[in-house]
gemmi code that builds the backbone of each chain (N, CA, C; Angstrom):
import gemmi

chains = {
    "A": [
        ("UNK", (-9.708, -15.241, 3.861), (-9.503, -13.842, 3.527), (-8.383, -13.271, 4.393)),
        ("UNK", (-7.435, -12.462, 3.749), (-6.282, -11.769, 4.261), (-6.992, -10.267, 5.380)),
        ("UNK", (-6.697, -10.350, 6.424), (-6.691, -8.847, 7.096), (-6.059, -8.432, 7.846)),
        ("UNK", (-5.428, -7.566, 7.653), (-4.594, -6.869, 8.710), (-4.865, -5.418, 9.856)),
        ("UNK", (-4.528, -5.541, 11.158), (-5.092, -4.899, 11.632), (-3.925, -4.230, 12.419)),
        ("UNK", (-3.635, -3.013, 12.349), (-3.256, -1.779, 13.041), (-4.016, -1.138, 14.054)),
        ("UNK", (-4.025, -1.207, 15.017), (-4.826, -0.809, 16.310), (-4.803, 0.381, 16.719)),
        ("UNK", (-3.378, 0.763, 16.706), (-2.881, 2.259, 17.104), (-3.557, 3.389, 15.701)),
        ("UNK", (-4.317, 4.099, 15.869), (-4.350, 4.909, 14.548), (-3.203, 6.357, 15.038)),
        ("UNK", (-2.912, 6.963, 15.573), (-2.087, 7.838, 16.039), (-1.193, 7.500, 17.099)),
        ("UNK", (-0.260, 8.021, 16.911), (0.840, 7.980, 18.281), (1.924, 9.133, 18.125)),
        ("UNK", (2.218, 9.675, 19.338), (2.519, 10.897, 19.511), (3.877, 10.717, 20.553)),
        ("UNK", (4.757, 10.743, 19.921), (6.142, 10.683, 21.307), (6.664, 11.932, 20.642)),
        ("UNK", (8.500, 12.353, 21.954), (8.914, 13.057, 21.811), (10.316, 12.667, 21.340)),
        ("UNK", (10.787, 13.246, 20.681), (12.172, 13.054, 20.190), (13.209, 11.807, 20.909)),
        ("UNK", (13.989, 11.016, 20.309), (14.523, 10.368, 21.437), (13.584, 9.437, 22.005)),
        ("UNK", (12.367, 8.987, 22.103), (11.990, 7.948, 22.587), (11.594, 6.943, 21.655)),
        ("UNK", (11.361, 5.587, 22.356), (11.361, 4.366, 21.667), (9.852, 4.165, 21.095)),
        ("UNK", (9.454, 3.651, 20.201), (8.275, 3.669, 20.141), (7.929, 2.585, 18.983)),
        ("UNK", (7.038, 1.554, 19.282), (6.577, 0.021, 19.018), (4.834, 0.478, 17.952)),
        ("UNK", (5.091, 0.147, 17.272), (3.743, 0.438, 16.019), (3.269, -1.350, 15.864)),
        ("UNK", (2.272, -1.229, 16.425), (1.689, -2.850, 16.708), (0.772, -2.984, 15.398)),
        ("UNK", (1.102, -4.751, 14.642), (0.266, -5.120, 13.515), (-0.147, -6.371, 13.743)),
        ("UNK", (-1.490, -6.828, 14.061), (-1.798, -7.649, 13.477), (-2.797, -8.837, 12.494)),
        ("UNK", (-2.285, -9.823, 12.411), (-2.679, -10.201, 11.239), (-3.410, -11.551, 10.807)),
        ("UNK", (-4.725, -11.773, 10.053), (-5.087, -12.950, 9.703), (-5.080, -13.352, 8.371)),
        ("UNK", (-4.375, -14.971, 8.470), (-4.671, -15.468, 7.135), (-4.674, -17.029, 7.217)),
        ("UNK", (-5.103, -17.777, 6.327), (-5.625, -19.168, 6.278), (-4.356, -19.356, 6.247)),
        ("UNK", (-3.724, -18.981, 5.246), (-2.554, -19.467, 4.014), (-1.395, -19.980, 5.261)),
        ("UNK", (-0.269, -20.923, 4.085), (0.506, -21.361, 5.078), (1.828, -20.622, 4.899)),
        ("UNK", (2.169, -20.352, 3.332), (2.734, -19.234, 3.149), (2.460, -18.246, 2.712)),
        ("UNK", (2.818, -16.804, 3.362), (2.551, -15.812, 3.050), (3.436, -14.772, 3.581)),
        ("UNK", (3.416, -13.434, 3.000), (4.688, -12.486, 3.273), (4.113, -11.103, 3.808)),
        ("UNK", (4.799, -10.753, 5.003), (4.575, -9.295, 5.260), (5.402, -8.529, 5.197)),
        ("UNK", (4.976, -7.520, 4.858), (5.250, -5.736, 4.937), (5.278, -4.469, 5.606)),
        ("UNK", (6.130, -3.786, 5.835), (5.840, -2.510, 6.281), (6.278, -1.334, 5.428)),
        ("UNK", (5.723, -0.317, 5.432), (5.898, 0.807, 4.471), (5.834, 1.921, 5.198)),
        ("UNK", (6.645, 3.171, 4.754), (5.964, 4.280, 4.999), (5.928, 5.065, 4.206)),
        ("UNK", (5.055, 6.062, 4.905), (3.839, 6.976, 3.644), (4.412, 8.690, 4.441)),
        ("UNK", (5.455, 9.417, 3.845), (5.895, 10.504, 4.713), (4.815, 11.442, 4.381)),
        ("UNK", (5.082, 12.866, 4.922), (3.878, 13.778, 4.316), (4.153, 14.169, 2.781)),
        ("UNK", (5.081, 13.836, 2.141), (5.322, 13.635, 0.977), (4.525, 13.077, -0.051)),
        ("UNK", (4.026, 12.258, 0.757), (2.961, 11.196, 0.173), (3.302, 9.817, -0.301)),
        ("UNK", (4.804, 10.002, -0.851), (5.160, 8.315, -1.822), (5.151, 7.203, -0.819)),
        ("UNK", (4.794, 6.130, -0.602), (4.678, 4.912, -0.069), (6.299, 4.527, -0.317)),
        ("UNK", (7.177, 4.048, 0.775), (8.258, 3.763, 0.874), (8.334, 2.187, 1.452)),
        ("UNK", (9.022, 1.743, 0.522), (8.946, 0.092, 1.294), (10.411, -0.031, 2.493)),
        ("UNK", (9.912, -0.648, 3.875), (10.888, -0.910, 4.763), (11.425, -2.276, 5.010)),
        ("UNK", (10.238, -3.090, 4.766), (10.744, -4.745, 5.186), (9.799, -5.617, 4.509)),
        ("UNK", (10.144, -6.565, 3.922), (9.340, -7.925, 3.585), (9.803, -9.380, 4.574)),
        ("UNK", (9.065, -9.933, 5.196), (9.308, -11.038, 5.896), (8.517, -12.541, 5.519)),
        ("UNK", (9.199, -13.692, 5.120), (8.039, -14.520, 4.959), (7.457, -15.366, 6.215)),
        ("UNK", (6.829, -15.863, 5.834), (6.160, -16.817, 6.882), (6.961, -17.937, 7.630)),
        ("UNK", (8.371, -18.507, 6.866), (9.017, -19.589, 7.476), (9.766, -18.610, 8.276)),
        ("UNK", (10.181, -17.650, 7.981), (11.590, -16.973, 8.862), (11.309, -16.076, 10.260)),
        ("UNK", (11.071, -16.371, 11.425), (10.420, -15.565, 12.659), (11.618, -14.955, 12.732)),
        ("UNK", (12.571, -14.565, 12.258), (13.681, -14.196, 12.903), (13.477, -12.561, 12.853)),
        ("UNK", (13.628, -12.396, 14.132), (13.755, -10.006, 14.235), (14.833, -9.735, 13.187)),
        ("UNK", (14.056, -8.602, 12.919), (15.457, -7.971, 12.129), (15.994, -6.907, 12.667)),
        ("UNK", (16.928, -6.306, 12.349), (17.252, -4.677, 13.003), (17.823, -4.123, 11.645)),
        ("UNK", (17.469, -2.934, 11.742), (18.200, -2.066, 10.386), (18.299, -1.118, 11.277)),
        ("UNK", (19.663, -0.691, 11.439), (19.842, 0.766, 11.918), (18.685, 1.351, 13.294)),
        ("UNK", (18.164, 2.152, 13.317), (17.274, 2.527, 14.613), (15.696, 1.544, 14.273)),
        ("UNK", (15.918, 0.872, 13.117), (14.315, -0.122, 12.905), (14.693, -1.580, 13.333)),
        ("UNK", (13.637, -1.795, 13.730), (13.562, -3.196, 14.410), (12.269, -3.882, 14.242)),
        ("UNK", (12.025, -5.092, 13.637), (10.882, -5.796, 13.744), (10.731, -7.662, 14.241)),
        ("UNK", (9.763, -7.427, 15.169), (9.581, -8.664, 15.795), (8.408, -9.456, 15.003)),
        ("UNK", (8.674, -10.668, 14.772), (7.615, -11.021, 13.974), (7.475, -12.422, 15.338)),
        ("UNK", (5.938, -12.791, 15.059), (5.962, -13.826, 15.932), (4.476, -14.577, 15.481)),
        ("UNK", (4.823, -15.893, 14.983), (3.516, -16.317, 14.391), (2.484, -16.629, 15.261)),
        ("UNK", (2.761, -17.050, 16.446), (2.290, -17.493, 17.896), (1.204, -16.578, 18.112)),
        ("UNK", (1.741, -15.082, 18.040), (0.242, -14.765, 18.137), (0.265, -13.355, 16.526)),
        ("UNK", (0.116, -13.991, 15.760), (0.330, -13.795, 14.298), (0.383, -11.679, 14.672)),
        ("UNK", (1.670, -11.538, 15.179), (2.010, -10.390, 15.088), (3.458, -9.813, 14.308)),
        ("UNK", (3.386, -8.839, 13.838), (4.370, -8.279, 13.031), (5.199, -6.824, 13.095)),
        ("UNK", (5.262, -6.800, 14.695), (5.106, -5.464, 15.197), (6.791, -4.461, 14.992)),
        ("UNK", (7.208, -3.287, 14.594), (7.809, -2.394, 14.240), (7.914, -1.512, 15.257)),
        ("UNK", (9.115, -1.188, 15.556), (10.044, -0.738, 16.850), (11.202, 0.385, 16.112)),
        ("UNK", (10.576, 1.568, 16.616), (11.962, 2.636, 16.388), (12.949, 3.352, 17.491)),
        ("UNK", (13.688, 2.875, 17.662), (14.664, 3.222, 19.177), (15.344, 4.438, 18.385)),
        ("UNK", (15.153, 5.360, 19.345), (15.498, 7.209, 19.299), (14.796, 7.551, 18.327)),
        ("UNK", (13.599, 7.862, 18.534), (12.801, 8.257, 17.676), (13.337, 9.864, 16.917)),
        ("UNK", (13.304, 10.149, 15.826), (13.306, 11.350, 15.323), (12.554, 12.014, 14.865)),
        ("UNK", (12.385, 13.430, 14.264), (11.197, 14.058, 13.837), (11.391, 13.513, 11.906)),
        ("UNK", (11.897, 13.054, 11.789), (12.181, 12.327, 10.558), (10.934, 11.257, 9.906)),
        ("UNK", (10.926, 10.994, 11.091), (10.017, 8.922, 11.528), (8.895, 10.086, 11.570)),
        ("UNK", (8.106, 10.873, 11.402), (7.333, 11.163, 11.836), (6.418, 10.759, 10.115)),
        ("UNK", (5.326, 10.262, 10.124), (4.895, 9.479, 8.650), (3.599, 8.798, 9.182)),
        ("UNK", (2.954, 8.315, 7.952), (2.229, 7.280, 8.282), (2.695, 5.707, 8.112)),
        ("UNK", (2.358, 4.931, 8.658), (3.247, 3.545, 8.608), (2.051, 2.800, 8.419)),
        ("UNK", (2.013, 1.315, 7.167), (1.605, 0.660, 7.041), (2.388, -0.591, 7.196)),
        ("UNK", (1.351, -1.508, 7.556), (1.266, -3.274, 7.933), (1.113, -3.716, 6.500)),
        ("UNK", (1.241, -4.627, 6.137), (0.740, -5.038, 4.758), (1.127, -6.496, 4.458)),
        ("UNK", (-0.075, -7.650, 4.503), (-0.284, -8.834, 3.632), (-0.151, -9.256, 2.881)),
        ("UNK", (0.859, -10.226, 2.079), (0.225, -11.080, 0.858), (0.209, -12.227, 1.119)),
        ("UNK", (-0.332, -13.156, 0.671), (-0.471, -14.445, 0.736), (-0.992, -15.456, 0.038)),
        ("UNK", (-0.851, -16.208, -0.688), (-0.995, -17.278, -1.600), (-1.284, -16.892, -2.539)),
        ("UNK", (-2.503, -16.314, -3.051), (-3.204, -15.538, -4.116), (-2.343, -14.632, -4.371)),
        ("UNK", (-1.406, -13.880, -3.798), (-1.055, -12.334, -3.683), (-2.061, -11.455, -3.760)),
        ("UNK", (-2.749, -11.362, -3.247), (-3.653, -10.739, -2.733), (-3.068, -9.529, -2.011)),
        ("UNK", (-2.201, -8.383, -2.093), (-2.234, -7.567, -0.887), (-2.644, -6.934, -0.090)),
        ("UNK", (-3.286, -6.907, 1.299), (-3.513, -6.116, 1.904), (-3.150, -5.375, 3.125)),
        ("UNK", (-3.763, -4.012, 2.895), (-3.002, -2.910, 3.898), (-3.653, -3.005, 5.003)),
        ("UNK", (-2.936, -2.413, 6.174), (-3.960, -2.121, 7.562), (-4.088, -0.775, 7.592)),
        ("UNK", (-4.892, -0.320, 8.291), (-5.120, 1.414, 7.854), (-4.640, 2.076, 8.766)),
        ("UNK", (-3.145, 1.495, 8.790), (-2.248, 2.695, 9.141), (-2.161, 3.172, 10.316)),
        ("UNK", (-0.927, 3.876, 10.926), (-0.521, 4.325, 11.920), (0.361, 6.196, 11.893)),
        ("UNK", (-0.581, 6.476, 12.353), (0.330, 7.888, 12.069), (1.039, 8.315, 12.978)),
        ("UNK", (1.958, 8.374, 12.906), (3.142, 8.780, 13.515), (4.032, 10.427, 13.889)),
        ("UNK", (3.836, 10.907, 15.237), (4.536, 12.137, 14.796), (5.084, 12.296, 15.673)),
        ("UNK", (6.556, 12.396, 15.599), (7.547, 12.716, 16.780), (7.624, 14.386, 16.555)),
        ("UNK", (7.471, 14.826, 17.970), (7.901, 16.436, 18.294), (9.385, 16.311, 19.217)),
        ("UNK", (9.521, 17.457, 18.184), (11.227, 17.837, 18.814), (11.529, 18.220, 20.299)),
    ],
    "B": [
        ("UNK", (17.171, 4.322, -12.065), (16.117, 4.222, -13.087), (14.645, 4.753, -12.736)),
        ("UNK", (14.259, 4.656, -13.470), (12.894, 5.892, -13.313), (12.054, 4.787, -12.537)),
        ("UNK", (10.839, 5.270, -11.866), (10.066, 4.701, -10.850), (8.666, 4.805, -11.496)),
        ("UNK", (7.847, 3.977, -10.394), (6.353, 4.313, -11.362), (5.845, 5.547, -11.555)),
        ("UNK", (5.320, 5.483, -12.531), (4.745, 7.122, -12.450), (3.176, 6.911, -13.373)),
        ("UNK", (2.371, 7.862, -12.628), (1.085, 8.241, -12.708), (0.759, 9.637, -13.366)),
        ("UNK", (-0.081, 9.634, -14.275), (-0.888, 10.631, -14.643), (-2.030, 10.473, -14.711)),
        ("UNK", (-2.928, 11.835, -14.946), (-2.440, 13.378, -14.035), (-2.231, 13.220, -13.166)),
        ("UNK", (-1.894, 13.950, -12.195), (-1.280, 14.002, -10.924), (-2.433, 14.278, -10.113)),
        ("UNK", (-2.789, 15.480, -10.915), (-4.471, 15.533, -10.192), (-5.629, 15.573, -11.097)),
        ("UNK", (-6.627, 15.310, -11.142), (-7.847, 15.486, -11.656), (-8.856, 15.883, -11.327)),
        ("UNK", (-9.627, 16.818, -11.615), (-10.728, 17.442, -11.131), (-11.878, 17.396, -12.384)),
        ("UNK", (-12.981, 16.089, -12.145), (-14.049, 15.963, -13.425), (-15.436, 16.131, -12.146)),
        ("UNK", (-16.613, 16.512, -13.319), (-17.689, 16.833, -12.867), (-18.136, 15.613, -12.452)),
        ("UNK", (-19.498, 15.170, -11.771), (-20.062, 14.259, -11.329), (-21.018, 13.710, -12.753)),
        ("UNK", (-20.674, 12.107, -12.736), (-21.572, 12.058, -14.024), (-20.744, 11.404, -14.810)),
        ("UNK", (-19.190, 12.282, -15.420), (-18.165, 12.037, -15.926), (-17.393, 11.022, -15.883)),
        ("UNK", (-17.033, 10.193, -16.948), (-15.492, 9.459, -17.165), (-14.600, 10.099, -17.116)),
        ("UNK", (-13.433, 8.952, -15.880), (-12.059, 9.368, -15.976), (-11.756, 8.404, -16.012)),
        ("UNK", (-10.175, 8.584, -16.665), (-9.065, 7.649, -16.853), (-7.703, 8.016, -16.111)),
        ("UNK", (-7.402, 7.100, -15.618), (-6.101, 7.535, -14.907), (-4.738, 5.736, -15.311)),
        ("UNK", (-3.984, 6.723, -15.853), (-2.672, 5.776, -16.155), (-1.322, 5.880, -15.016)),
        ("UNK", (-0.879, 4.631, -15.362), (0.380, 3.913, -14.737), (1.100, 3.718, -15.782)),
        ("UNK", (2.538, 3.992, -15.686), (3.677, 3.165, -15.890), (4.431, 2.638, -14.964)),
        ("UNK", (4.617, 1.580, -15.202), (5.492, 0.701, -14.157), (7.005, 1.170, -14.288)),
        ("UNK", (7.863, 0.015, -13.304), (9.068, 0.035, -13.854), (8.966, -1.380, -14.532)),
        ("UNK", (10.056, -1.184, -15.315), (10.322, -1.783, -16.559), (10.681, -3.034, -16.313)),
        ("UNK", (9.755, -4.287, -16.637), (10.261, -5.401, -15.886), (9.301, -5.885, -15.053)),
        ("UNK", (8.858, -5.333, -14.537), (7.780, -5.688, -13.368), (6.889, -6.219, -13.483)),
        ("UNK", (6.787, -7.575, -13.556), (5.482, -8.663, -14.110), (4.003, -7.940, -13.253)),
        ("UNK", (4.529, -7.630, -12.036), (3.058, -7.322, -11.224), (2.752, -6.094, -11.014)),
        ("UNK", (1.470, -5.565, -11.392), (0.972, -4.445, -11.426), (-0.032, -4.143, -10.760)),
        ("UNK", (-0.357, -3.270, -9.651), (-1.707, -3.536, -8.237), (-2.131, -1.820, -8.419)),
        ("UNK", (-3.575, -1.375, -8.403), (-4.135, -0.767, -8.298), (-4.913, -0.556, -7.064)),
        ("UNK", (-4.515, 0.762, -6.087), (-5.051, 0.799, -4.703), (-5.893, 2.599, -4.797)),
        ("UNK", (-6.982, 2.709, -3.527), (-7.583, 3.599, -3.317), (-6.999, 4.144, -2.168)),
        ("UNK", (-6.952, 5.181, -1.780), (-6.437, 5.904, -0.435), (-7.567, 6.780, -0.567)),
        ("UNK", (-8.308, 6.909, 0.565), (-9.430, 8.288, 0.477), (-8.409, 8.797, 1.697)),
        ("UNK", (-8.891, 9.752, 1.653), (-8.141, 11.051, 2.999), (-8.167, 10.866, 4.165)),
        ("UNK", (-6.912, 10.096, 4.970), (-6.464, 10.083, 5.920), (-6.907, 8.540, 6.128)),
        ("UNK", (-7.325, 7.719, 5.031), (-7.463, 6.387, 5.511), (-6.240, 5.629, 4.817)),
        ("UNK", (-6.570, 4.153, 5.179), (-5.675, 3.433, 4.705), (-5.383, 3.188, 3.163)),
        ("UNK", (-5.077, 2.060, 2.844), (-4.988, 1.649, 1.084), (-5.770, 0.531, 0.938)),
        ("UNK", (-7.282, 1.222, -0.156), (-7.814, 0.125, -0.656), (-6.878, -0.751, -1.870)),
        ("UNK", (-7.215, -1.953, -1.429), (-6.684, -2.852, -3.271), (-7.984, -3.136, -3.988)),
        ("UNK", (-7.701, -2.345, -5.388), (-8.473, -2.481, -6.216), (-8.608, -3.797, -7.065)),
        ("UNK", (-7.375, -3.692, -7.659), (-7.315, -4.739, -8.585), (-5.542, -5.251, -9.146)),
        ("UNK", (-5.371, -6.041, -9.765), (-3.921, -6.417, -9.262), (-3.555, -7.378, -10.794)),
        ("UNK", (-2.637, -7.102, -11.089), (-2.117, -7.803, -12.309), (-0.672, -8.840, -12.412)),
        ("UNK", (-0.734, -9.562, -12.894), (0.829, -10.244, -12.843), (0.479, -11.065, -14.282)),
        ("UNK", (1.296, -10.642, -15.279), (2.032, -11.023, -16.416), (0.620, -10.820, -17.404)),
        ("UNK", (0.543, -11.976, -17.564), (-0.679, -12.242, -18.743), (-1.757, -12.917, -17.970)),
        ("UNK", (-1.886, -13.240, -17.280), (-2.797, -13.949, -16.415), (-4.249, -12.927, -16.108)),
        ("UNK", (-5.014, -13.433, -16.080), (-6.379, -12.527, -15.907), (-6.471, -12.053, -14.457)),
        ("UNK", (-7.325, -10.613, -14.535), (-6.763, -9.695, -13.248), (-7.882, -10.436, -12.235)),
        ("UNK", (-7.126, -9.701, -11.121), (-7.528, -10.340, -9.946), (-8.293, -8.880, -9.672)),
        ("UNK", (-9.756, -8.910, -9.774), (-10.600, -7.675, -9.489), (-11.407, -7.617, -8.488)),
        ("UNK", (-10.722, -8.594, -7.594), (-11.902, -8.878, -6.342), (-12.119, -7.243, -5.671)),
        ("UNK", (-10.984, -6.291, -5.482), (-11.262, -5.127, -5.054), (-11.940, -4.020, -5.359)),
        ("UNK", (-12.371, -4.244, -6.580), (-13.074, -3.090, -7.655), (-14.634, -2.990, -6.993)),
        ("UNK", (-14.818, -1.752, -6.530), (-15.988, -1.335, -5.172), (-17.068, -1.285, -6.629)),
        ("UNK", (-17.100, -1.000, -7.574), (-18.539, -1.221, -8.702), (-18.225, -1.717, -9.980)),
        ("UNK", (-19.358, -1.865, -10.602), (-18.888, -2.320, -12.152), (-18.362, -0.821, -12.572)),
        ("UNK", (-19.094, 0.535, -12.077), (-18.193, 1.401, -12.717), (-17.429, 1.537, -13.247)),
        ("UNK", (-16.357, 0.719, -12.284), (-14.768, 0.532, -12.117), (-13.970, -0.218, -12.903)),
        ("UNK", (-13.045, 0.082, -14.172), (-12.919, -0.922, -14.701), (-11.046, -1.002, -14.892)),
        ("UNK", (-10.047, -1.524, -15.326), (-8.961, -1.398, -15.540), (-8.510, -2.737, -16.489)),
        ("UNK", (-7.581, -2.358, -17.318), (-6.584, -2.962, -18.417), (-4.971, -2.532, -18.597)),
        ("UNK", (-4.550, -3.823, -18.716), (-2.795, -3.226, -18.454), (-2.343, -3.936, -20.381)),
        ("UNK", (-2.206, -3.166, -20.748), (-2.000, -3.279, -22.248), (-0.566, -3.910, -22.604)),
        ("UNK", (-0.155, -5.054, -23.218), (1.577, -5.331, -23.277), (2.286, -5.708, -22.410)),
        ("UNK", (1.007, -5.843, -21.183), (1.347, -6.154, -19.883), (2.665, -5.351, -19.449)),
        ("UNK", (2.508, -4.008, -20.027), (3.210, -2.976, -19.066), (2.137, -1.547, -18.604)),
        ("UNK", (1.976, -0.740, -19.167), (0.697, 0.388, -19.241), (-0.412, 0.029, -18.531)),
        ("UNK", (-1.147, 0.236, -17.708), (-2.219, -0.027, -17.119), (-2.975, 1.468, -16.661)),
        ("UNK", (-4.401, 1.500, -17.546), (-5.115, 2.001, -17.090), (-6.090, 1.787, -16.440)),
        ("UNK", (-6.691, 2.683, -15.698), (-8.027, 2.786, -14.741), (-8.848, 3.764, -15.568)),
        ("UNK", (-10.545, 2.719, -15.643), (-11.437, 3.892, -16.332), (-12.618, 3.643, -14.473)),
        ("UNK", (-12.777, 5.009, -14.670), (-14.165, 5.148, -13.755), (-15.183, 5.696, -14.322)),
        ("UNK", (-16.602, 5.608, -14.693), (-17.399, 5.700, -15.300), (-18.365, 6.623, -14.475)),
        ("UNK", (-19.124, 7.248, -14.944), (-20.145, 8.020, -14.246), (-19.774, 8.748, -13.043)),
        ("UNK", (-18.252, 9.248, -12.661), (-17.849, 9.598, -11.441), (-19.153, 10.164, -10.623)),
        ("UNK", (-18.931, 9.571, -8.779), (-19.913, 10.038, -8.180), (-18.591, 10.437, -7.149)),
        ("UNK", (-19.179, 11.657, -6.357), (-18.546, 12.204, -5.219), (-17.811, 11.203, -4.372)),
        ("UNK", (-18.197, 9.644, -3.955), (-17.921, 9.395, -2.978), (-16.667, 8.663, -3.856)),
        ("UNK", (-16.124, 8.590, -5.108), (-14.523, 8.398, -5.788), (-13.530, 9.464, -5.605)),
        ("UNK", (-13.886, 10.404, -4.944), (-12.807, 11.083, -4.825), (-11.761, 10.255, -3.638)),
        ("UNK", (-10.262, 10.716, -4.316), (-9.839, 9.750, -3.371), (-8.190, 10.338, -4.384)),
        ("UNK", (-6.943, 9.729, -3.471), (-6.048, 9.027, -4.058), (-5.708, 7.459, -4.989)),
        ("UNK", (-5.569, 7.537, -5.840), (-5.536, 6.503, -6.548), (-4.171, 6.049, -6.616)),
        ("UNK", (-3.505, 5.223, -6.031), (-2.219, 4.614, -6.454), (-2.217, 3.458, -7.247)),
        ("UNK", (-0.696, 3.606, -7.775), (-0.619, 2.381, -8.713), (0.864, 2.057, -8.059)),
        ("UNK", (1.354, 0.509, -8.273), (2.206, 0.349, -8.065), (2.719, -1.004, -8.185)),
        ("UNK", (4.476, -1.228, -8.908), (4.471, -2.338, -9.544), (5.565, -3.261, -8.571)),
        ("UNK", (5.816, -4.198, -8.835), (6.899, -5.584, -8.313), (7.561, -6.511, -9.848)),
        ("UNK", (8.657, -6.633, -8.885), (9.221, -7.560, -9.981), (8.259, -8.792, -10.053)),
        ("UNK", (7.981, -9.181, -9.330), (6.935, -10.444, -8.960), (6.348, -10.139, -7.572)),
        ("UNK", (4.851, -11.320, -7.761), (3.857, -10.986, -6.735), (4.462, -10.528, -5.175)),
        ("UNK", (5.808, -11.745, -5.200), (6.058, -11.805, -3.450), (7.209, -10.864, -3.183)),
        ("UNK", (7.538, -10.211, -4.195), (8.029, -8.826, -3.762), (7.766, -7.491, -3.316)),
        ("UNK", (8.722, -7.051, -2.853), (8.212, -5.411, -2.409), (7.762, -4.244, -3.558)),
        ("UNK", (6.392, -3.693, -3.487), (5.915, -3.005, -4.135), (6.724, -1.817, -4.141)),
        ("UNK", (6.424, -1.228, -5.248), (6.886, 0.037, -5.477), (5.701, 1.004, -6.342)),
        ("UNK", (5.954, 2.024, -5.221), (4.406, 2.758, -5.743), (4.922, 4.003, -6.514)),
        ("UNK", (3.592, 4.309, -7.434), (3.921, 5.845, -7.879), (3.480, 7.141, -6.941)),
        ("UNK", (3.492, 7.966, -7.483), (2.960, 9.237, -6.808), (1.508, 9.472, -6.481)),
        ("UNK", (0.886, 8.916, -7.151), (-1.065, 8.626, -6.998), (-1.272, 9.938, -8.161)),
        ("UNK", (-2.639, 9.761, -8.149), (-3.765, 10.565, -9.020), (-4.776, 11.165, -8.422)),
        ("UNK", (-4.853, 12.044, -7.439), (-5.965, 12.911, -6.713), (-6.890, 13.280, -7.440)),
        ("UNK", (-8.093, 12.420, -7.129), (-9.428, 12.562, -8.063), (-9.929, 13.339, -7.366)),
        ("UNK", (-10.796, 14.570, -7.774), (-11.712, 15.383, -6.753), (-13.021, 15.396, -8.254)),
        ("UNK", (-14.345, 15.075, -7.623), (-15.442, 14.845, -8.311), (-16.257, 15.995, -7.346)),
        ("UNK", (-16.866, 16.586, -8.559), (-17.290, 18.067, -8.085), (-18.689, 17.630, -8.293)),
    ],
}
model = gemmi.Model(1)
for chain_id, residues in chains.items():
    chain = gemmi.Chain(chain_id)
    for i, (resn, *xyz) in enumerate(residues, 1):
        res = gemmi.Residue()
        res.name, res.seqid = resn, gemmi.SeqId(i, " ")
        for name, pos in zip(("N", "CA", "C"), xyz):
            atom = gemmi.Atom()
            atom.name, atom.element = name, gemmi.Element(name[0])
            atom.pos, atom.b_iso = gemmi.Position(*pos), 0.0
            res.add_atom(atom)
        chain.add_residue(res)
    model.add_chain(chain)
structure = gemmi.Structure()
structure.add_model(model)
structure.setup_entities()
């Protein structure tokens, strides 16, 4: 069975700081793909990254950054200069063999100016 | 091009009551996933579609709960006998294929009175 686990349920920085949204994750499977999304107060679910299982490599997009590391099956999301922008809920998210997806319940996020 | 989209947007049925709540995908999108959001939690997966293949309903919380994606594009959700504890956000949301990035609609805010 796929589960993903988000630990942080809130986090609270101030403008300008760095801030790491920790995921992680179990699954049997040998391949399988993760996700992160965010959910603004808008409500629409926004997709940020898909990673598969062969590729550990970080990515960076602009002020996003994600470390993936199978070692200790984490998938963790990094925003350097945080803005009141980033301020959202952020999901982790599973698929794997079946496609099965699943979410972790989230991280809410709110940068003050 | 147009994105998924959900109707109604909101719904408000008595306790007792059938509802139906529809998806359109985008156009193309072999895979079609049905999720729950109750308020301020994460995203349940309900149930999940890709092409013609029979649905994957491991997420569906009762028999209440039922869903069909017609032409394998249209997919509705019926809930049967609504009880209070379905109130919730209902998202839908499609992929070109399973191991791609989802794309969600706006949801369906069920409130069961």
């Amino acid at each position: 069975a796929q589960k993903v686990t988000q630990a942080q349920t809130e986090i609270s920085v101030v403008e300008k700081e760095d801030v790491t949204l920790d995921c992680v994750y179990e699954t049997r499977d040998t391949t399988y793909y993760l996700f992160w999304y965010k959910q603004p107060p808008s409500g629409e679910l926004v997709f940020l990254i898909r990673r598969n299982s062969f590729d550990e490599q970080n990515e960076i997009s602009g002020r996003y950054s994600w470390n993936f590391q199978k070692s200790t099956s984490s998938f963790n999301f990094t925003i350097t200069a945080s803005q009141v922008v980033d301020s959202a809920v952020y999901f982790c998210a599973l698929s794997g063999y079946n496609n099965d997806m699943r979410f972790g319940a989230g991280t809410r996020l709110t940068v003050k100016p | 091009g147009a994105g998924v989209s959900q109707s109604p947007s909101n719904k408000v049925t008595e306790k007792g009551k059938d509802v139906e709540l529809r998806c359109d995908p985008i156009s193309g999108h072999t895979a079609l996933y049905w999720y729950r959001q109750s308020l301020g939690q994460g995203l349940e997966f309900l149930i999940y579609f890709q092409g013609n293949s029979a649905p994957d309903k491991s997420g569906l919380p009762s028999d209440r709960f039922s869903a069909e994606r017609t032409g394998g594009s249209v997919s509705t959700l019926t809930i049967q006998r609504t009880q209070q504890e379905d109130s919730a956000v209902y998202l839908c949301a499609s992929s070109l294929d399973p191991i791609t990035e989802q794309y969600f609609g706006p949801g369906t805010r069920l409130t069961v009175t």
